[in-house]
ChimeraX commands (.cxc) that place a marker at each C-alpha (Angstrom):
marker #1 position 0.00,0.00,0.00 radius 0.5
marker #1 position 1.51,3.43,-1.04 radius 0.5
marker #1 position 2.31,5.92,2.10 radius 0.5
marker #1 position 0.52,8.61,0.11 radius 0.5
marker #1 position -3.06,6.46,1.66 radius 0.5
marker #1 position -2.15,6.24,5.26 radius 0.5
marker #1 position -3.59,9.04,7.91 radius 0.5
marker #1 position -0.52,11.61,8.21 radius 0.5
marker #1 position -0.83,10.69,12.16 radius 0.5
marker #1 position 0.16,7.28,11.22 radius 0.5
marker #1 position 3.28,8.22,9.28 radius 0.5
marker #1 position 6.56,7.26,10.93 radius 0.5
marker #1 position 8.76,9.96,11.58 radius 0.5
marker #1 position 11.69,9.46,9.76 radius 0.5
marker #1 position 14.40,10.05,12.45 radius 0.5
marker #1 position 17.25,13.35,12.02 radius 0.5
marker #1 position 20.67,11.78,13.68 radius 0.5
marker #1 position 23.40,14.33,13.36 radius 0.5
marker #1 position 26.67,12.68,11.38 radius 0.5
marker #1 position 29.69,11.84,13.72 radius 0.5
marker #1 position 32.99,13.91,13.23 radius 0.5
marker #1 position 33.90,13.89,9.90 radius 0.5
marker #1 position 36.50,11.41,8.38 radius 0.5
marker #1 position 37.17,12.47,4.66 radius 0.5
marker #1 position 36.69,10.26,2.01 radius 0.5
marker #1 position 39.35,7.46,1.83 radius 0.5
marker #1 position 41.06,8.61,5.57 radius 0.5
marker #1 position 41.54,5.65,7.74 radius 0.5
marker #1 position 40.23,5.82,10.61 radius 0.5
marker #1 position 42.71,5.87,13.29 radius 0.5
marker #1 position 41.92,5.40,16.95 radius 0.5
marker #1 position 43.80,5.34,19.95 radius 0.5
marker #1 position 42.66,1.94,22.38 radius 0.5
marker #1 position 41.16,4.61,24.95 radius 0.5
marker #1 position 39.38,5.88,21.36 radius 0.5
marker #1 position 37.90,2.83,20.53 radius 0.5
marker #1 position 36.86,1.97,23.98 radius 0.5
marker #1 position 34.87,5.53,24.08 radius 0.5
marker #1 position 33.15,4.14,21.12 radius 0.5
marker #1 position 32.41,0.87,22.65 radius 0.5
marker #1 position 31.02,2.30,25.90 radius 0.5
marker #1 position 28.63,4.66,24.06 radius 0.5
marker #1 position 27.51,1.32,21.51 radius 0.5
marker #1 position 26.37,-0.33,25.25 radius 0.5
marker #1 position 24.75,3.13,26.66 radius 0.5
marker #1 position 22.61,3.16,23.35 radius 0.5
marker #1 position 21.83,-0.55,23.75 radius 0.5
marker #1 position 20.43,-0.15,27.49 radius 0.5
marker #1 position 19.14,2.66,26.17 radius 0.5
marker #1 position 16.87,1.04,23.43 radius 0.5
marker #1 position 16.47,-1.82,25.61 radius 0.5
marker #1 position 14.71,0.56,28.18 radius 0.5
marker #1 position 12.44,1.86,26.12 radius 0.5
marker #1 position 8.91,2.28,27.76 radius 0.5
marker #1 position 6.87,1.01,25.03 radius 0.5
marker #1 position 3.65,1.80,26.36 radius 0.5
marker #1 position 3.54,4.89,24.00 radius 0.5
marker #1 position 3.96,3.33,20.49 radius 0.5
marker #1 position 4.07,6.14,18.97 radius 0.5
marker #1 position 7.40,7.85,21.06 radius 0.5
marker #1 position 8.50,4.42,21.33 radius 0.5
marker #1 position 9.01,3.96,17.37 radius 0.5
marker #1 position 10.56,7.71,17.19 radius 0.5
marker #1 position 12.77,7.12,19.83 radius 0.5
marker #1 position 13.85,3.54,19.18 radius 0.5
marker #1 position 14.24,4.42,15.37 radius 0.5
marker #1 position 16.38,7.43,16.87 radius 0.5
marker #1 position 18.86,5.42,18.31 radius 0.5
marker #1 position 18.89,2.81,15.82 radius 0.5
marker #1 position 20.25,5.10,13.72 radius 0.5
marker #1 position 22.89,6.46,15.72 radius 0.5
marker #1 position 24.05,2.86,16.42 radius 0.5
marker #1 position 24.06,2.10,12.82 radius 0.5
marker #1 position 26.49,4.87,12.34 radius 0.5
marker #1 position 28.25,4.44,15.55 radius 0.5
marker #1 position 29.08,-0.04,14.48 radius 0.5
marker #1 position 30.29,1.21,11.17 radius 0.5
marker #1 position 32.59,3.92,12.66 radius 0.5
marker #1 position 33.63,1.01,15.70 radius 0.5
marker #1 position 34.13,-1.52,12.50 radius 0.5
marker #1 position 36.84,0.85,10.24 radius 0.5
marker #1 position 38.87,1.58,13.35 radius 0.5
marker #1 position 41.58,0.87,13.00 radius 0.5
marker #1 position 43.90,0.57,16.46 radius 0.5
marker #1 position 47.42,2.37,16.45 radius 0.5
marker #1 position 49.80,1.49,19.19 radius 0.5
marker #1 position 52.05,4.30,19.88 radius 0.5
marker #1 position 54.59,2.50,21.61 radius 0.5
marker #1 position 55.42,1.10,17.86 radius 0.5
marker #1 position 56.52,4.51,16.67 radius 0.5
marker #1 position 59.22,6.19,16.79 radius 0.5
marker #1 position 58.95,7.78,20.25 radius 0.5
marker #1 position 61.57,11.45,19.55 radius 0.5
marker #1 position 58.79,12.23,16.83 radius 0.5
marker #1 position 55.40,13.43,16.55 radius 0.5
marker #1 position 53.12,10.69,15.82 radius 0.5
marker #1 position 49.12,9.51,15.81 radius 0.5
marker #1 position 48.57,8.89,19.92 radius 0.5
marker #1 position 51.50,11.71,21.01 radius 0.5
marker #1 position 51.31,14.36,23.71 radius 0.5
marker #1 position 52.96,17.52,21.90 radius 0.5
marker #1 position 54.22,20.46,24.00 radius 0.5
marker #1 position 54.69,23.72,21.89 radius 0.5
marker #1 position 55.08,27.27,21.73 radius 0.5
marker #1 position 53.97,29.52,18.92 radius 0.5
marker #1 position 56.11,31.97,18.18 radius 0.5
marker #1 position 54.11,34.56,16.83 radius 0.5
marker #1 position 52.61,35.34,20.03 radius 0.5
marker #1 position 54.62,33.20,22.65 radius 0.5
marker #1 position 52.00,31.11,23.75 radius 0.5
marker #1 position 52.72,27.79,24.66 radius 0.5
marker #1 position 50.19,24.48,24.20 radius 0.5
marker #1 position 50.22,21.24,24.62 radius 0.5
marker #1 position 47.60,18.38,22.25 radius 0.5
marker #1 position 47.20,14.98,22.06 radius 0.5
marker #1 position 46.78,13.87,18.31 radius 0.5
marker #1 position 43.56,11.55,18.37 radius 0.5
marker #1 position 41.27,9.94,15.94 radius 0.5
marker #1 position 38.21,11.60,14.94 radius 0.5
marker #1 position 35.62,10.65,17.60 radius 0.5
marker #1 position 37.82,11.16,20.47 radius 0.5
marker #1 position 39.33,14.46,19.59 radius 0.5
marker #1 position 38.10,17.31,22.17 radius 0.5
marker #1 position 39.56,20.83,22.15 radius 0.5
marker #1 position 38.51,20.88,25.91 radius 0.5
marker #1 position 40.14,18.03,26.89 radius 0.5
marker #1 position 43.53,19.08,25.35 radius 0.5
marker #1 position 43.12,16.44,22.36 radius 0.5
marker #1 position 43.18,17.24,18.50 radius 0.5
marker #1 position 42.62,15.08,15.45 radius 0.5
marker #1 position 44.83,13.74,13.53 radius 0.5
marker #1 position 43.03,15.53,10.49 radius 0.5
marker #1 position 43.18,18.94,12.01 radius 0.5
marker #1 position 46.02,21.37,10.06 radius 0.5
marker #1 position 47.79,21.66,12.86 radius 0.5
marker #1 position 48.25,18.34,13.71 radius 0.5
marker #1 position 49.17,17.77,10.16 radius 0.5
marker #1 position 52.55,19.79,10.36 radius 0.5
marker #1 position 53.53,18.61,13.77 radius 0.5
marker #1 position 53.75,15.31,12.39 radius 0.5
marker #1 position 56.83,13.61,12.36 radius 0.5
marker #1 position 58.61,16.55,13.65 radius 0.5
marker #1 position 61.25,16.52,16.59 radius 0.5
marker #1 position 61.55,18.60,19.67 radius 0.5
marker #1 position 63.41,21.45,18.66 radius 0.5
marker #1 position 62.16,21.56,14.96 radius 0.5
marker #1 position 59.55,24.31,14.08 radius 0.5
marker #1 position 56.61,23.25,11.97 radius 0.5
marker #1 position 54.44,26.18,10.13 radius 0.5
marker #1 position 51.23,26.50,9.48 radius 0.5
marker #1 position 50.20,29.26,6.77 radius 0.5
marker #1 position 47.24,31.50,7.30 radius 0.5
marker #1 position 46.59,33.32,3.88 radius 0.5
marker #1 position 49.06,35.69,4.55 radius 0.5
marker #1 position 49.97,35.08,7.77 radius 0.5
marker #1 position 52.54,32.13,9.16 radius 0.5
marker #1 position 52.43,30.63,12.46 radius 0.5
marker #1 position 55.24,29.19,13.70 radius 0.5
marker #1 position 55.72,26.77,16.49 radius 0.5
marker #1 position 58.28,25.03,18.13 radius 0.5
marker #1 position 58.11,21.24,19.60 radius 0.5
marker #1 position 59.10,21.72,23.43 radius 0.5
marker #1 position 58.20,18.24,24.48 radius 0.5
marker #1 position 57.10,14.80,22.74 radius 0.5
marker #1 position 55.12,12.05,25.45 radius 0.5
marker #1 position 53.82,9.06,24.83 radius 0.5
marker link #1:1,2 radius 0.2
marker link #1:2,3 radius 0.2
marker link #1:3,4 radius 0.2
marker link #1:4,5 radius 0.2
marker link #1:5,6 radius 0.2
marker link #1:6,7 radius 0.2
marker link #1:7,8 radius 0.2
marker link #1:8,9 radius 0.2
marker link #1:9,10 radius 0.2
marker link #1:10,11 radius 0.2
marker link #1:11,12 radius 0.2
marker link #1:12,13 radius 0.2
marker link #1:13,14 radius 0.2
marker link #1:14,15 radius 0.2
marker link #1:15,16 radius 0.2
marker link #1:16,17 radius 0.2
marker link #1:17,18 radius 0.2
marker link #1:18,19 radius 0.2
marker link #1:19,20 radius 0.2
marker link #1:20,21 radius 0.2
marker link #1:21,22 radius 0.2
marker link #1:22,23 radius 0.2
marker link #1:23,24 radius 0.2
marker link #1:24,25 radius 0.2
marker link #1:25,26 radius 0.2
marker link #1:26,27 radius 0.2
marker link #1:27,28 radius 0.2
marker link #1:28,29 radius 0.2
marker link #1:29,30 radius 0.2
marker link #1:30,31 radius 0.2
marker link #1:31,32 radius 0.2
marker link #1:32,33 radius 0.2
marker link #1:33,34 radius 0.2
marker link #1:34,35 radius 0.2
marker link #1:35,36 radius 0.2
marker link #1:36,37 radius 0.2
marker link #1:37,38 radius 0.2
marker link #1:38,39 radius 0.2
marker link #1:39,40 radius 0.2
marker link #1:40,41 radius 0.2
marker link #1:41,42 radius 0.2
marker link #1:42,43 radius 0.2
marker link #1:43,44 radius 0.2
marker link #1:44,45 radius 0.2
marker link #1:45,46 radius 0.2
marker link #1:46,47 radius 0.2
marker link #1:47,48 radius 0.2
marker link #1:48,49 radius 0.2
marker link #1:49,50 radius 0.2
marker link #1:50,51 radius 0.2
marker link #1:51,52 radius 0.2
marker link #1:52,53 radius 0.2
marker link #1:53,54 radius 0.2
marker link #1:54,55 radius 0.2
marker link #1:55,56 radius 0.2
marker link #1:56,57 radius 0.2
marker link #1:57,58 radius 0.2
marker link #1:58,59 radius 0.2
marker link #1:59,60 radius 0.2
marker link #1:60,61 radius 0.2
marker link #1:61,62 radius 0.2
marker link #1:62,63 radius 0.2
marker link #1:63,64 radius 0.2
marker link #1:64,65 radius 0.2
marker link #1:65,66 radius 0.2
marker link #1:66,67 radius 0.2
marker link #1:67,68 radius 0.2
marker link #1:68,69 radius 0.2
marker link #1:69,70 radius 0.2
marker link #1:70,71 radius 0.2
marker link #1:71,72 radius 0.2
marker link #1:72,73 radius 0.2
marker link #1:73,74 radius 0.2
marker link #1:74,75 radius 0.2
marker link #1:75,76 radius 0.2
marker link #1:76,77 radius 0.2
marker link #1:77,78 radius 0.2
marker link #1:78,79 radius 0.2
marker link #1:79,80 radius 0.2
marker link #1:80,81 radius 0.2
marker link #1:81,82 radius 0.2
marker link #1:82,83 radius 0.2
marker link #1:83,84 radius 0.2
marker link #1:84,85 radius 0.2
marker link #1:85,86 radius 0.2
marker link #1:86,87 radius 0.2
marker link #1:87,88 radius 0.2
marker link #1:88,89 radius 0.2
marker link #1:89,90 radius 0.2
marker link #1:90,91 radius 0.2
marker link #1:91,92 radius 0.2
marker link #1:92,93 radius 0.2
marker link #1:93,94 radius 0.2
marker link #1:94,95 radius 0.2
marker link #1:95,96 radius 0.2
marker link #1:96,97 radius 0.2
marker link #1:97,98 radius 0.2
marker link #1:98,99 radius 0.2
marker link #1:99,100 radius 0.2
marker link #1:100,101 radius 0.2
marker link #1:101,102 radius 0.2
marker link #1:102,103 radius 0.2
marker link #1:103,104 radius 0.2
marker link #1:104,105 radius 0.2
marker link #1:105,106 radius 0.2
marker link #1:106,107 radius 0.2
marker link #1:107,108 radius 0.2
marker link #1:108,109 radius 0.2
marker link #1:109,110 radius 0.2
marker link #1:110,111 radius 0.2
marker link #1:111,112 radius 0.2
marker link #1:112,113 radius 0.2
marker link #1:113,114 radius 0.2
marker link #1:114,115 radius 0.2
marker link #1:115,116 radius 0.2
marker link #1:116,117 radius 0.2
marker link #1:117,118 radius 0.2
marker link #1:118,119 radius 0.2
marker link #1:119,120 radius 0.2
marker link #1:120,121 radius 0.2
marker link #1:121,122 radius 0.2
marker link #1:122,123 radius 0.2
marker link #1:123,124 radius 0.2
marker link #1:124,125 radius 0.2
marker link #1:125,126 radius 0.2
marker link #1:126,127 radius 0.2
marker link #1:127,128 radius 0.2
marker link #1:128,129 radius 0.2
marker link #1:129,130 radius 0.2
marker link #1:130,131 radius 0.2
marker link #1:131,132 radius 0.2
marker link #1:132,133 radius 0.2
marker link #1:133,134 radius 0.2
marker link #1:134,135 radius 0.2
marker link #1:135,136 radius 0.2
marker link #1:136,137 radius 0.2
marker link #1:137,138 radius 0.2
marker link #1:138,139 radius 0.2
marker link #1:139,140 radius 0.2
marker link #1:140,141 radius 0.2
marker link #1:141,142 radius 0.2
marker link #1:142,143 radius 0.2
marker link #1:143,144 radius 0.2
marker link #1:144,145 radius 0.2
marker link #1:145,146 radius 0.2
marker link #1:146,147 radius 0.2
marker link #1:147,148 radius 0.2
marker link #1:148,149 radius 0.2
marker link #1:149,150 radius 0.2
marker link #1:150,151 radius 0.2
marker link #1:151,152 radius 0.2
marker link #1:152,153 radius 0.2
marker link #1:153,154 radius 0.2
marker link #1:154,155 radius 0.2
marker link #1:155,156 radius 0.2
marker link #1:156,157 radius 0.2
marker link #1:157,158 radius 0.2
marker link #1:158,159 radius 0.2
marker link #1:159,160 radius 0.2
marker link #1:160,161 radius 0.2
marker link #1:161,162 radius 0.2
marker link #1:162,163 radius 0.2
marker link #1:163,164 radius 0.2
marker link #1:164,165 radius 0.2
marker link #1:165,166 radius 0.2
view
């Protein structure tokens, strides 16, 4: 039977789940173990979540339950492309995926410190980056001591590796 003869009250609402960080087309997706155990915890809070579902309102209970079905679909195939890097296997005197980098910007003397992370984990508030972001793009595979440079237009900003942790 075609949708276009069903009450519109007894149309399913077709659920509006917000993408996860972006990846770009053909990126791997990189995670660090604390990464893809983020992702693992959330798939089990959005099972018990589904699971308790009060279904006495069908209605709210197909919305919501459709809701999170769809965040879990994107949320297994983000958990299934991940794709574990150990950073004790790198080189540990250079910026790589999983390091703690120390730095100070020289055009205004201000000194940071990131953690380059995979997509999902990244958190500007929590002192972690992704390993997509420009910045973390020049700072890898630098040493402490080397400058990396990121151009603005115009503009340059130039920082200086301090300190490398793993």
């Amino acid at each position: 039977m075609s949708r276009g003869f069903v009450k519109e009250d007894d149309q399913e609402e077709v659920p509006l789940v917000a993408p996860r960080a972006d990846l770009p087309l053909g990126t791997e997706n990189f995670v660090t173990q604390n990464g893809l155990d983020s992702l693992l915890q959330e798939r089990e809070i959005l099972l018990k979540e589904q699971e308790n579902l009060d279904s006495s309102q069908e209605k709210e209970y197909r919305i919501t339950f459709n809701h999170l079905n769809a965040k879990l679909q994107l949320l297994k195939e983000r958990i299934a492309s991940a794709k574990i890097i150990d950073p004790k296997k790198l080189p540990q005197n250079e910026v790589h995926f999983g390091a703690k980098v120390t730095f100070i910007n020289k055009s205004n003397n201000l000194t940071q410190t990131f953690q380059i992370v995979g997509v999902d984990e990244a958190n500007i508030s929590k002192g972690k980056i992704s390993f997509i972001t420009p910045i973390a793009k020049i700072l890898l595979h630098k040493k402490v001591g080397e400058e990396a440079i990121l151009n603005l237009g115009e503009k340059k900003n130039i920082f200086e590796i301090l300190k490398i942790e793993y």
